[in-house]
SEMIDREN-14085 format. One record per atom (N, C-alpha, C, O): residue in three letters; atom name; z, y, x. Coordinates in steps of 0.001 Angstrom, whole numbers, plus 524288, in hexadecimal, padded with zeros to 5 digits. Each point is the difference from the previous one (the first is absolute). Example, Ala and Ser with C-alpha at 12.3 -4.5 7.8 and 13.67 -1.06 7.14 Angstrom:
<pts>
+---------+-------+-------+-------+-------+
! residuo ! atomo !    pz !    py !    px !
+---------+-------+-------+-------+-------+
!     ALA !     N ! 81E78 ! 7E9C6 ! 83386 !
!     ALA !    CA ! 80000 ! 804A6 ! 7FC86 !
!     ALA !     C ! 80000 ! 804B0 ! 80384 !
!     ALA !     O ! 80299 ! 7FFED ! 8040C !
!     SER !     N ! 7FA97 ! 8042D ! 7FA96 !
!     SER !    CA ! 8003C ! 804A6 ! 80334 !
!     SER !     C ! 802DA ! 80442 ! 7FCFE !
!     SER !     O ! 800A9 ! 80454 ! 801FD !
+---------+-------+-------+-------+-------+
</pts>
This chain:
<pts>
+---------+-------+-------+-------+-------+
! residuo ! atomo !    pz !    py !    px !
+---------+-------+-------+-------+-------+
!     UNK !     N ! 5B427 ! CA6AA ! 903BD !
!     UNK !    CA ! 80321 ! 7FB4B ! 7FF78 !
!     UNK !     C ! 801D1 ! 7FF76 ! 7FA60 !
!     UNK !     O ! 8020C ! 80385 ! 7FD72 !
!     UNK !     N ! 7FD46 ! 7F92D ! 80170 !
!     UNK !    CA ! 801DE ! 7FC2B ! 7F9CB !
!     UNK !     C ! 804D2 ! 7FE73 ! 80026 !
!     UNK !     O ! 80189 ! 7FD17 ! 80381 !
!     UNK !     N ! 801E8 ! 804D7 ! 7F840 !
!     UNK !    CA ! 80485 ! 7FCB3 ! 7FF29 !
!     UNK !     C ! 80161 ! 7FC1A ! 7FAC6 !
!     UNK !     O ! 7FF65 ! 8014F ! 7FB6A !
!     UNK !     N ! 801F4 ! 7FB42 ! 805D9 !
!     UNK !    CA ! 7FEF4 ! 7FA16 ! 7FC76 !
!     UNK !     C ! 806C7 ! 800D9 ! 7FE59 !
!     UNK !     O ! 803D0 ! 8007C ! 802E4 !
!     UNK !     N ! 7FBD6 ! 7FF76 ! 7F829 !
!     UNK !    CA ! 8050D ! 7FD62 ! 7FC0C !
!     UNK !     C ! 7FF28 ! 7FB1D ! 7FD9D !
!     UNK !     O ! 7FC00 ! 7FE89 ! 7FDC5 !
!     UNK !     N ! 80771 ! 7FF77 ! 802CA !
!     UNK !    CA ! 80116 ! 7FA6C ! 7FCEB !
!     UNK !     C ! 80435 ! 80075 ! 7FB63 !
!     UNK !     O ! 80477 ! 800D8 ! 80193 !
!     UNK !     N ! 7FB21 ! 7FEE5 ! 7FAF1 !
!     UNK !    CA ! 804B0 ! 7FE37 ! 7FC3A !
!     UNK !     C ! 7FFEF ! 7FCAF ! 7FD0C !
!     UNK !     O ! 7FD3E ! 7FFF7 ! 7FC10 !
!     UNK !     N ! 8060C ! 7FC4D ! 80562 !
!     UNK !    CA ! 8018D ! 7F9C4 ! 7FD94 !
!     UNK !     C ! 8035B ! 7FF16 ! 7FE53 !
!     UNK !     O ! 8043A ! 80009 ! 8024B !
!     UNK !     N ! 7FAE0 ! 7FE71 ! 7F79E !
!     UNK !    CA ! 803DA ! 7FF42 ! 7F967 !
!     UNK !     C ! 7FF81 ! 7FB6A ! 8023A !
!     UNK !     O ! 802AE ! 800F6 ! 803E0 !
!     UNK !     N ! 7FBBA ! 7F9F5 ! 7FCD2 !
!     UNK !    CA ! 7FEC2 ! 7FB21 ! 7FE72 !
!     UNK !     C ! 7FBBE ! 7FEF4 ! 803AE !
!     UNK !     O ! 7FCAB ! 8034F ! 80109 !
!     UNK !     N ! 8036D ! 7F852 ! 800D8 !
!     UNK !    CA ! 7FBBC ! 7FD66 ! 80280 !
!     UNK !     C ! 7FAF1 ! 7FEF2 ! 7FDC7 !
!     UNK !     O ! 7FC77 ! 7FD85 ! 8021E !
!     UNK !     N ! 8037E ! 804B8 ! 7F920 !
!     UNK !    CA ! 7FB29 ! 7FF44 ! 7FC19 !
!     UNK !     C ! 7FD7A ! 805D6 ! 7FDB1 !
!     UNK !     O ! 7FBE7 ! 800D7 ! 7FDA2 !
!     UNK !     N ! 809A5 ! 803DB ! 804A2 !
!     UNK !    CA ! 7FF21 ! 80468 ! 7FCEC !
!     UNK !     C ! 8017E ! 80316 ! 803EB !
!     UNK !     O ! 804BD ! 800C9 ! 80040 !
!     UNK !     N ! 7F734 ! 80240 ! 8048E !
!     UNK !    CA ! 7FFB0 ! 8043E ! 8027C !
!     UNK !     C ! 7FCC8 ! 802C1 ! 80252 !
!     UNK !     O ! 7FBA9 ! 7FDF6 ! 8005B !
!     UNK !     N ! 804E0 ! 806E4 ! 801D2 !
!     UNK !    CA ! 7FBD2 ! 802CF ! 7FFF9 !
!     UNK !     C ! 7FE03 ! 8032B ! 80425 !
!     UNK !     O ! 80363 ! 802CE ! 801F2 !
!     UNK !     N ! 7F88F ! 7FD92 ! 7FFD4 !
!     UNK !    CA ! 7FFA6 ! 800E5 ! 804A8 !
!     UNK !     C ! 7FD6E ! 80379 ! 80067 !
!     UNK !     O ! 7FB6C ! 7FF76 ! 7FE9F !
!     UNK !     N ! 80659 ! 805AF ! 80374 !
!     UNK !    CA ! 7FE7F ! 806F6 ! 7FF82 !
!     UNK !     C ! 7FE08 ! 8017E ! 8052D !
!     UNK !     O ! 8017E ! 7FE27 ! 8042E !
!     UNK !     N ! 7FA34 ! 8062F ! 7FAFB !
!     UNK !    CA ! 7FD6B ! 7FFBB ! 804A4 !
!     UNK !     C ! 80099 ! 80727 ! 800CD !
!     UNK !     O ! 7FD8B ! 80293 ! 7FCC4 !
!     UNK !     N ! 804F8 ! 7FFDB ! 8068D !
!     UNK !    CA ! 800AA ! 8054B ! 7FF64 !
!     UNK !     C ! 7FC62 ! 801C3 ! 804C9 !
!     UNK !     O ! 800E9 ! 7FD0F ! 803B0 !
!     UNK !     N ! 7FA58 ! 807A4 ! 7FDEA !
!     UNK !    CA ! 7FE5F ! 80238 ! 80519 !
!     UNK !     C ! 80447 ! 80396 ! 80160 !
!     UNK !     O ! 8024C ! 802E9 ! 7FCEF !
!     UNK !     N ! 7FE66 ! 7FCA9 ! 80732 !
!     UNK !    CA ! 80250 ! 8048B ! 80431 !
!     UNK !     C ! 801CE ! 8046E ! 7FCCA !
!     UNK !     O ! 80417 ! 80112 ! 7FDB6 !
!     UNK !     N ! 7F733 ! 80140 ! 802F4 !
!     UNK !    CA ! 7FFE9 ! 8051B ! 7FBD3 !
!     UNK !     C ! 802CB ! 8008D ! 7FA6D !
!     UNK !     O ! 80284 ! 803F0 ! 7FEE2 !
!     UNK !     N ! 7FD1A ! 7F978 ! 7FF05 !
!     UNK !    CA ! 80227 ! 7FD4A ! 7F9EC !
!     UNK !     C ! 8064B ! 7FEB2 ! 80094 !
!     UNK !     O ! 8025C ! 7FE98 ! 7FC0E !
!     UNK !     N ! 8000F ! 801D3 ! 80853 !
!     UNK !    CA ! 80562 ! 7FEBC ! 80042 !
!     UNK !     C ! 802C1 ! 803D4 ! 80116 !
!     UNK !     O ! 7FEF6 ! 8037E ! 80323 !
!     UNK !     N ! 80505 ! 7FC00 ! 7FA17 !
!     UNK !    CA ! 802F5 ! 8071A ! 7FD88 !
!     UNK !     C ! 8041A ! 7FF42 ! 80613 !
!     UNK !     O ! 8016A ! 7FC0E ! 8025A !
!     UNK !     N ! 7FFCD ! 80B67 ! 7FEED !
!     UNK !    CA ! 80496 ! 80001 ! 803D0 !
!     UNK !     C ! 804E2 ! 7FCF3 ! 8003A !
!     UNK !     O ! 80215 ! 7FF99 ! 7FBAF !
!     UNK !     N ! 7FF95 ! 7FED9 ! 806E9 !
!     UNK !    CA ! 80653 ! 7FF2A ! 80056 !
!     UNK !     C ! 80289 ! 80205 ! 7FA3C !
!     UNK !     O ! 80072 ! 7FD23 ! 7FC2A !
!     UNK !     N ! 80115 ! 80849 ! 8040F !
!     UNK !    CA ! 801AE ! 80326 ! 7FE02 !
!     UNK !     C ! 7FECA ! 7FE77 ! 7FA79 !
!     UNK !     O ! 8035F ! 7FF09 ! 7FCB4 !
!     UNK !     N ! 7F6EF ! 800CB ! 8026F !
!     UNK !    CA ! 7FD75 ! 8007F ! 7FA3C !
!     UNK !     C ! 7FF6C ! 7FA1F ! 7FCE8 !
!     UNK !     O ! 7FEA5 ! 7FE99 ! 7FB9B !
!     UNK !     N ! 80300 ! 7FF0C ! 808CD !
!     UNK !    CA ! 800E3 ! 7F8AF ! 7FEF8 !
!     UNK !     C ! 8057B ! 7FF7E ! 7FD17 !
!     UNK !     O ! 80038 ! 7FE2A ! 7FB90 !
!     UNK !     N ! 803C7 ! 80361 ! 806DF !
!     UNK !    CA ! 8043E ! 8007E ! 7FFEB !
!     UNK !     C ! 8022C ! 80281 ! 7FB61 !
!     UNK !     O ! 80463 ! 7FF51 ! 7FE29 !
!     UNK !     N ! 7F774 ! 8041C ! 7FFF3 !
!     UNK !    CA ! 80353 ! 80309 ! 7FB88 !
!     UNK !     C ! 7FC57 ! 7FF44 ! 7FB4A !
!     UNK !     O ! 80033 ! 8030B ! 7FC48 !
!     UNK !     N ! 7FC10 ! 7F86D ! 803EB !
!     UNK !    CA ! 7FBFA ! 7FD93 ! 7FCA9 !
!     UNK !     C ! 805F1 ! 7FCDB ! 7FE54 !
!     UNK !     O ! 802EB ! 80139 ! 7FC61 !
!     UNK !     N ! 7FDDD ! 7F9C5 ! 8080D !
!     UNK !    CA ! 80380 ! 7FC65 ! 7FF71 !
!     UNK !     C ! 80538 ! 801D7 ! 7FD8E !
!     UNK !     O ! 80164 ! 7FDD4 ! 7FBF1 !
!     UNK !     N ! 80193 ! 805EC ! 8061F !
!     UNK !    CA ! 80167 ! 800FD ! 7FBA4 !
!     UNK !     C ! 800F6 ! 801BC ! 7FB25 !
!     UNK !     O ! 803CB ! 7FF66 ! 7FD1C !
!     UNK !     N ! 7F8C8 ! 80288 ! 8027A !
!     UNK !    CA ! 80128 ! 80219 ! 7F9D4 !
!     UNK !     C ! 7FC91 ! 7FB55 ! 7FC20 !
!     UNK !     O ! 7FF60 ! 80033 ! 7FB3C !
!     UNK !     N ! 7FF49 ! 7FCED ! 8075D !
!     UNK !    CA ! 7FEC2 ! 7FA1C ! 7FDE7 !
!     UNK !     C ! 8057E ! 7FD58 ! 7FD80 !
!     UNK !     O ! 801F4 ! 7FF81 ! 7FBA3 !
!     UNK !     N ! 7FF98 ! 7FED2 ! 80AD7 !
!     UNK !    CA ! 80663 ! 7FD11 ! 7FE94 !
!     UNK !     C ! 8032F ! 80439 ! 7FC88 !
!     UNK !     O ! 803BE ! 7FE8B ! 7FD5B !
!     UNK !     N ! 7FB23 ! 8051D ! 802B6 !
!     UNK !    CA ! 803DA ! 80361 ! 7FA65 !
!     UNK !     C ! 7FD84 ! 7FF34 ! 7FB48 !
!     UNK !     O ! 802A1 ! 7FFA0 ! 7FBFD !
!     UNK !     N ! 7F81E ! 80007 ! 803ED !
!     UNK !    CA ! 7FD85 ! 8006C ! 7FAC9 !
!     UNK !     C ! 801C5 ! 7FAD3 ! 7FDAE !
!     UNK !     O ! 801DA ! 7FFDF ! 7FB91 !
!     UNK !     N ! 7FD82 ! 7FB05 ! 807EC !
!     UNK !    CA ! 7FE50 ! 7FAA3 ! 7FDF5 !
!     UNK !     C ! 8054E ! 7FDD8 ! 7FF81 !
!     UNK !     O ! 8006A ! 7FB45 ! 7FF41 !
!     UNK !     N ! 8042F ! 807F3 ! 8011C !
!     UNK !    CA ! 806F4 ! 7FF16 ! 7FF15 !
!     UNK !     C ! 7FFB3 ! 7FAF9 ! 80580 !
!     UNK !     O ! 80211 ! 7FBCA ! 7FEF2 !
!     UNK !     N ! 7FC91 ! 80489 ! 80416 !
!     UNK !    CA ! 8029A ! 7FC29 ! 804DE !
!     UNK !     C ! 80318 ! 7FF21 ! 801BE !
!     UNK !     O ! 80152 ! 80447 ! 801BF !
!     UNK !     N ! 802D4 ! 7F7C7 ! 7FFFE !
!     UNK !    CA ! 804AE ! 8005B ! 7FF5B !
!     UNK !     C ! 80162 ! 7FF38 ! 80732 !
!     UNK !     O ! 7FC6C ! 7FEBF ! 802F5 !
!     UNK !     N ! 80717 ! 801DA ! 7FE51 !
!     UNK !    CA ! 800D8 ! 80078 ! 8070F !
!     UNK !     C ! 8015F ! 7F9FD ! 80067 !
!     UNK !     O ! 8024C ! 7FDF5 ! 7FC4D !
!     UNK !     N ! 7FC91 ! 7FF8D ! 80770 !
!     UNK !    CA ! 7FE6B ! 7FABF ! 80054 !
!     UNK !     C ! 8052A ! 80057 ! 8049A !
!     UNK !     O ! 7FFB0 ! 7FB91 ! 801D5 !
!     UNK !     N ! 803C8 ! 80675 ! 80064 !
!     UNK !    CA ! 803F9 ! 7FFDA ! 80393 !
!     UNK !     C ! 80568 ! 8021E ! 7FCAC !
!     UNK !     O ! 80022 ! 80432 ! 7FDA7 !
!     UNK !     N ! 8033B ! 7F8EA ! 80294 !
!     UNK !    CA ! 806BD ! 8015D ! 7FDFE !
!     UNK !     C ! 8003F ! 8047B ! 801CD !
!     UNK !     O ! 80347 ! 80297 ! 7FD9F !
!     UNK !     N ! 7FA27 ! 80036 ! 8067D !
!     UNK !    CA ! 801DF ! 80501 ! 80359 !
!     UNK !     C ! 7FE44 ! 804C8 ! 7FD16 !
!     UNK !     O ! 801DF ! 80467 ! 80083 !
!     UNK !     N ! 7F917 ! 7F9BA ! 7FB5E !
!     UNK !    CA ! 7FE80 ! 8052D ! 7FD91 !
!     UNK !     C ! 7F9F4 ! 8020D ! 803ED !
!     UNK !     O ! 7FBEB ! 80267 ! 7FF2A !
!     UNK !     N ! 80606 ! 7FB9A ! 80425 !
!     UNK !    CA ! 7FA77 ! 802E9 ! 805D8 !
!     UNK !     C ! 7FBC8 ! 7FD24 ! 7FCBF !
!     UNK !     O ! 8008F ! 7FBC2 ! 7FDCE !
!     UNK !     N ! 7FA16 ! 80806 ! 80247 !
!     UNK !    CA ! 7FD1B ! 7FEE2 ! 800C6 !
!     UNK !     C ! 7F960 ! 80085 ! 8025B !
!     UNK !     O ! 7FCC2 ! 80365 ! 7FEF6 !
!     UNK !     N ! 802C9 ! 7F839 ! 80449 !
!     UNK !    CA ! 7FB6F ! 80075 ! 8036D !
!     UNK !     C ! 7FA53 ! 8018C ! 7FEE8 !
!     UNK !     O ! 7FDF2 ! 8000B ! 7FBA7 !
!     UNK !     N ! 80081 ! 800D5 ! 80782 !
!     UNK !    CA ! 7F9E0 ! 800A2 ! 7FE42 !
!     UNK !     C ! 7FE62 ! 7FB27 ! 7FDA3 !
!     UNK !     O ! 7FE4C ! 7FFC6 ! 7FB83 !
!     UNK !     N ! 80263 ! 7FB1D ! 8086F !
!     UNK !    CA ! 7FECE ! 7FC77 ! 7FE53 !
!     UNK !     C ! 7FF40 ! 7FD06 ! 7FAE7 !
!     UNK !     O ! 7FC5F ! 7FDCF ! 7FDBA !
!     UNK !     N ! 80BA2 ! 8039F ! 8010C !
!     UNK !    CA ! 800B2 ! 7FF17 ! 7FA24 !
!     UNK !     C ! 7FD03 ! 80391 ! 7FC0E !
!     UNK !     O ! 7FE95 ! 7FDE1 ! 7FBED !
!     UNK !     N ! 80064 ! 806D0 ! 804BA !
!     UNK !    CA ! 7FC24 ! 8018A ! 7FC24 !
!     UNK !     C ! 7FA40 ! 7FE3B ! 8000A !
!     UNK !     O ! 7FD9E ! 801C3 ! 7FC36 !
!     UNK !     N ! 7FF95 ! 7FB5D ! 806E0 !
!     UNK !    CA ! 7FA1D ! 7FF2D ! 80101 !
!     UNK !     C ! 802F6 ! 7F9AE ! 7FB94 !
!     UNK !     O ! 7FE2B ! 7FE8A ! 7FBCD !
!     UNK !     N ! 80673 ! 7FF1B ! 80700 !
!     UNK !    CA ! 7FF26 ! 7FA95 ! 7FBBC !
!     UNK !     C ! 801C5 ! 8007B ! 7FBB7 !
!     UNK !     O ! 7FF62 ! 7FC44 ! 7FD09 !
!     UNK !     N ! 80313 ! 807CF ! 80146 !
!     UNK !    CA ! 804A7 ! 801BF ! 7FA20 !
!     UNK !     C ! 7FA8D ! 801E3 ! 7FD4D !
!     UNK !     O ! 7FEF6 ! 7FDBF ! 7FBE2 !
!     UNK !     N ! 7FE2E ! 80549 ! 80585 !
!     UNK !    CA ! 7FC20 ! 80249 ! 7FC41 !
!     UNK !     C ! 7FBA3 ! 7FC10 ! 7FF1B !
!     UNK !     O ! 7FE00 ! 8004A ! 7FBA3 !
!     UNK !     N ! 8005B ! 7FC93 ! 80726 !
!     UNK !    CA ! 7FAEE ! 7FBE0 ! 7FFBA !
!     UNK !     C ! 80347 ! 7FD7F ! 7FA7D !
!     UNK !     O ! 7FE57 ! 7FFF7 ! 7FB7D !
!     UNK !     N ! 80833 ! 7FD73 ! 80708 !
!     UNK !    CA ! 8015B ! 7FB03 ! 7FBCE !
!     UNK !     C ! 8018C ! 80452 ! 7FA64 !
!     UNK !     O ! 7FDF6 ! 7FE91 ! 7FBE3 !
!     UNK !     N ! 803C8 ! 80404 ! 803F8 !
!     UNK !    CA ! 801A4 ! 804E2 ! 7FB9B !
!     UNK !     C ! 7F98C ! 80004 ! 7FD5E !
!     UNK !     O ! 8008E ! 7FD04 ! 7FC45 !
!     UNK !     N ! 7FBB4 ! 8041F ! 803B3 !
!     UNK !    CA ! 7FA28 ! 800E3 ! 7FF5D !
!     UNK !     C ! 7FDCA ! 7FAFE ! 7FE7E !
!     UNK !     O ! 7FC88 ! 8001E ! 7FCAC !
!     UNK !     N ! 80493 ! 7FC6B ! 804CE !
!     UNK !    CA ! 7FD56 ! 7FB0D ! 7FEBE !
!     UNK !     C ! 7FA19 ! 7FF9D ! 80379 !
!     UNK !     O ! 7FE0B ! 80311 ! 80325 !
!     UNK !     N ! 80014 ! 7F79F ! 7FAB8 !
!     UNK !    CA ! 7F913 ! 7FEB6 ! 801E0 !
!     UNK !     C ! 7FC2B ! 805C1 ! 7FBB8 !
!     UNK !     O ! 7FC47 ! 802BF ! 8014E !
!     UNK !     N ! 80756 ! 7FD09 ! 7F8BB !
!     UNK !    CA ! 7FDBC ! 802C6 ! 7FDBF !
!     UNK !     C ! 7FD63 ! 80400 ! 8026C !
!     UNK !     O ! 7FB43 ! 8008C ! 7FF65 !
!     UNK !     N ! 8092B ! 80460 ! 80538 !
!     UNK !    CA ! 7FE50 ! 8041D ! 8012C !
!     UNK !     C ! 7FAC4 ! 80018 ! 80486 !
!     UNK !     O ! 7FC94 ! 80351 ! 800A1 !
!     UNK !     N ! 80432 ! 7F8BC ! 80186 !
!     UNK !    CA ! 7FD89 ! 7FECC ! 8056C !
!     UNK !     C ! 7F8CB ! 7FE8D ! 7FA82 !
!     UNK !     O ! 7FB8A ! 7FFD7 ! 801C9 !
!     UNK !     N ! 80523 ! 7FFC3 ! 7FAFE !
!     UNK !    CA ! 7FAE1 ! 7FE25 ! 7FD15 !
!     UNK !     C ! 7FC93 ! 80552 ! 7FECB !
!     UNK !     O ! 7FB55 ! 80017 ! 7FEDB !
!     UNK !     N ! 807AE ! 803C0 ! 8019D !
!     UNK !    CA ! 7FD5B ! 804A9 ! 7FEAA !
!     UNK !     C ! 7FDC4 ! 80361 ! 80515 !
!     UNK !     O ! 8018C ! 8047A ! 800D8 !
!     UNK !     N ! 7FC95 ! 7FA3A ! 800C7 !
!     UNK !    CA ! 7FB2D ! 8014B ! 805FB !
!     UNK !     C ! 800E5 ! 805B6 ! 80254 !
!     UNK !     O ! 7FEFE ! 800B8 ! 804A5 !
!     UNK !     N ! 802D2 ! 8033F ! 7F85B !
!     UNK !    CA ! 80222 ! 805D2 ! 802B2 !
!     UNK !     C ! 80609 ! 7FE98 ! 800EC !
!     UNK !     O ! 8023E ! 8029C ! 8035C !
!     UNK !     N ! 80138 ! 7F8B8 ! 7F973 !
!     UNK !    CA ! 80564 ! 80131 ! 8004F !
!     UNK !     C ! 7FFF5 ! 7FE47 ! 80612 !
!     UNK !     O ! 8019D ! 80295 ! 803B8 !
!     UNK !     N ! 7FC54 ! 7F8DA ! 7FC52 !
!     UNK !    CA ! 7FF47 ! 7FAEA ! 8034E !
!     UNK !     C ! 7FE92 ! 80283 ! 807C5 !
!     UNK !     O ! 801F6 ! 7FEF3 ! 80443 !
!     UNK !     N ! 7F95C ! 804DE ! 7F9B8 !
!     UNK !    CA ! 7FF87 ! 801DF ! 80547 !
!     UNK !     C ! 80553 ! 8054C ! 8016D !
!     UNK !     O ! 801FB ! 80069 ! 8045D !
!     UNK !     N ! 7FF37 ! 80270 ! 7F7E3 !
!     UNK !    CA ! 8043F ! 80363 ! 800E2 !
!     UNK !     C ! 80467 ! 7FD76 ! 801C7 !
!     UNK !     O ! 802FB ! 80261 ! 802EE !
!     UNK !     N ! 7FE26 ! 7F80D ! 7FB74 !
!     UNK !    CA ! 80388 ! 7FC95 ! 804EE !
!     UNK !     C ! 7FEE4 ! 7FE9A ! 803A1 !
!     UNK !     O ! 80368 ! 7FF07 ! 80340 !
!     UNK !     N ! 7F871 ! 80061 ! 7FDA2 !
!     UNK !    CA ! 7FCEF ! 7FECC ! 805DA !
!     UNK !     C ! 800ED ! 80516 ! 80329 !
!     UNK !     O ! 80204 ! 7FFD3 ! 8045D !
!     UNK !     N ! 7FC07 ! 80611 ! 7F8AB !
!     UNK !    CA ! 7FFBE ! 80374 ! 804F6 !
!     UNK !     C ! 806C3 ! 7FFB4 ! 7FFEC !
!     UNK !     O ! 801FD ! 7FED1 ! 80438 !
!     UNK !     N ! 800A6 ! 801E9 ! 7F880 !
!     UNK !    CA ! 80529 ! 802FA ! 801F2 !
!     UNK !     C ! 80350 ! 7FBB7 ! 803A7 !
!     UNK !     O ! 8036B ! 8017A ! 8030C !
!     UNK !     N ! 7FAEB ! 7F823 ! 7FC2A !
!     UNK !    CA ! 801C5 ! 7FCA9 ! 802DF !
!     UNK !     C ! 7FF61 ! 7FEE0 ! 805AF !
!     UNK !     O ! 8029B ! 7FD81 ! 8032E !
!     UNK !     N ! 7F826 ! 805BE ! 7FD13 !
!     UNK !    CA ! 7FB8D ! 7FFDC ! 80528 !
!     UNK !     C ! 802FB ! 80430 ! 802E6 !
!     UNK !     O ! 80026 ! 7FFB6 ! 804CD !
!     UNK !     N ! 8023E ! 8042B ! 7F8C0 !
!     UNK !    CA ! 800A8 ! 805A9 ! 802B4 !
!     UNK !     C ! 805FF ! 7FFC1 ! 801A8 !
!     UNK !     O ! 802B0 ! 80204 ! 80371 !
!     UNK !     N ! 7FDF4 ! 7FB24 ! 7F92A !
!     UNK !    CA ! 808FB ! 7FF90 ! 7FF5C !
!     UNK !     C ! 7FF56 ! 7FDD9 ! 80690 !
!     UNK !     O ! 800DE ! 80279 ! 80408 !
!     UNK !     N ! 7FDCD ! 7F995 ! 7FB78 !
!     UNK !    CA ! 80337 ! 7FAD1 ! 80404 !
!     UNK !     C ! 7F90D ! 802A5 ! 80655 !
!     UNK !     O ! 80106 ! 80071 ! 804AD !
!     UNK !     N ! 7FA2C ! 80073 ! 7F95F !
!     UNK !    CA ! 7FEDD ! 80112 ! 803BF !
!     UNK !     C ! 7FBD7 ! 7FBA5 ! 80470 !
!     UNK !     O ! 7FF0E ! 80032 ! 804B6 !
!     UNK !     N ! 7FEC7 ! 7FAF4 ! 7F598 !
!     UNK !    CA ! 7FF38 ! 7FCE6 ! 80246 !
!     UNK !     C ! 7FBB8 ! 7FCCA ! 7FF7F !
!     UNK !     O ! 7FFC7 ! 7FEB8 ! 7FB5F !
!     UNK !     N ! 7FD3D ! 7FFA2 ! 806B7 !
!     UNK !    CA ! 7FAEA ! 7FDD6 ! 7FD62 !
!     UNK !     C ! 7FF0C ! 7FDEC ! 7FDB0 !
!     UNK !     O ! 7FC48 ! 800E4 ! 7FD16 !
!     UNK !     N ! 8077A ! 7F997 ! 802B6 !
!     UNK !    CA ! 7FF61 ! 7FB55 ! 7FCA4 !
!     UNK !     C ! 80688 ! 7FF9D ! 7FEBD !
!     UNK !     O ! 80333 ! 80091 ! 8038B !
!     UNK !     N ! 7FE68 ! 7FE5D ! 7F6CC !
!     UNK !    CA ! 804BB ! 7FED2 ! 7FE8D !
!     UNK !     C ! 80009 ! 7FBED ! 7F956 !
!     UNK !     O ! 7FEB3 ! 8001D ! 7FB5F !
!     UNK !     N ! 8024F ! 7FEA3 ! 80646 !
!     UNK !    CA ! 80256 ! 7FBD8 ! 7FC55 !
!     UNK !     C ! 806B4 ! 800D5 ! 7FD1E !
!     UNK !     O ! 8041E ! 8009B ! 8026A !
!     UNK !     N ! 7FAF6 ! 7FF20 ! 7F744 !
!     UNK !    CA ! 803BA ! 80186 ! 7FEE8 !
!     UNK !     C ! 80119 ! 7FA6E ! 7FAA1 !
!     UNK !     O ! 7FD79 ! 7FEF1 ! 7FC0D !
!     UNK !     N ! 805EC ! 7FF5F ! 80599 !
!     UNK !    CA ! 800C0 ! 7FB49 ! 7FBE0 !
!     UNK !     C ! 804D5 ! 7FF6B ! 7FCD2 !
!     UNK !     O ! 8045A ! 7FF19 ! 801D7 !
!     UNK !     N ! 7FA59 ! 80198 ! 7F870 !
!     UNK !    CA ! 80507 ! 801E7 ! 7FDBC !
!     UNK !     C ! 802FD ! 7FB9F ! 7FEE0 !
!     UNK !     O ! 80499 ! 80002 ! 7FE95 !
!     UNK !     N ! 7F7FD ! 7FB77 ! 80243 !
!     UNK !    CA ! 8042F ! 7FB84 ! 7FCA3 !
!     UNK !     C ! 80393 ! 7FE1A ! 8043B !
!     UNK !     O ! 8038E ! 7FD5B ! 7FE23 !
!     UNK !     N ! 7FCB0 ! 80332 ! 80797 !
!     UNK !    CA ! 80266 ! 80013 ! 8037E !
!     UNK !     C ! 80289 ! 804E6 ! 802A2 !
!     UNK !     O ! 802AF ! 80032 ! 803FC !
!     UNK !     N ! 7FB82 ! 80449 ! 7F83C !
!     UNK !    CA ! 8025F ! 804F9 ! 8023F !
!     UNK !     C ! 801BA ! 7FFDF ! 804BA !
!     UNK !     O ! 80485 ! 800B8 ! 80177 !
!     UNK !     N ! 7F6CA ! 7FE13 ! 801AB !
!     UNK !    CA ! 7FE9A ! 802C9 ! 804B1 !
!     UNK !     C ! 7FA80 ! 8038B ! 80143 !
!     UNK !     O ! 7FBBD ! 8000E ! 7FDC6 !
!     UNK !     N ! 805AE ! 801FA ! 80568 !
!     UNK !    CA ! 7F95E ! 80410 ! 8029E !
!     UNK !     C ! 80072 ! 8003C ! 806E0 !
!     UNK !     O ! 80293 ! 80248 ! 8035C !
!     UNK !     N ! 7F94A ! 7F9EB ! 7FC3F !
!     UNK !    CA ! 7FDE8 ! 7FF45 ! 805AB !
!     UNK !     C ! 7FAF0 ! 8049C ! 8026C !
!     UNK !     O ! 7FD48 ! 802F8 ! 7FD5E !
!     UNK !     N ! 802C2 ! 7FC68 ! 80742 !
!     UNK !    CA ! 7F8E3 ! 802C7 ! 8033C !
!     UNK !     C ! 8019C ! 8005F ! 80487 !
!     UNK !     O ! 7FD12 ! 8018E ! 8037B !
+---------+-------+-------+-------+-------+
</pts>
């Protein structure tokens, strides 16, 4: 089974990642991809509470990274597996200019 990422800057500018089964990192190894992303890329917690979700790191690191990062084809699929493995899901859609993530 194939898992499909979407990430959408703009209705003119997004990208659509194609990860196999196999190719999609553990829970565990998703999770600690993601964060040391959102630490690297200074992401800031998107809640007054300080909490933050898985969620908010799959959309803090895409919009933190830009289209730029998603242009470089190893960065691009290393968000696909760890996005594929975090949440667990086949098809997800992650859209920063509405900072939401659907599947």
């Amino acid at each position: 089974m194939r898992s499909e990422v979407k990430v959408v800057f703009s209705p003119l500018q997004q990208f659509d990642l194609v990860v196999d089964a196999e190719e999609v990192l553990s829970f565990e190894a998703a999770r600690k991809w993601l964060d040391e992303q959102y630490v690297k890329n200074e992401c800031e917690p998107m809640r007054g509470s300080g909490k933050v979700l898985l969620a908010d790191k799959i959309l803090g690191v895409a919009a933190a990274v830009g289209p730029a990062a998603f242009s470089d084809p190893a960065w691009a699929m290393d968000y696909a597996r760890a996005t594929s493995g975090a949440l667990s899901k086949a098809l997800l859609k992650v859209d920063v200019a509405k900072r939401t993530l659907s599947y």
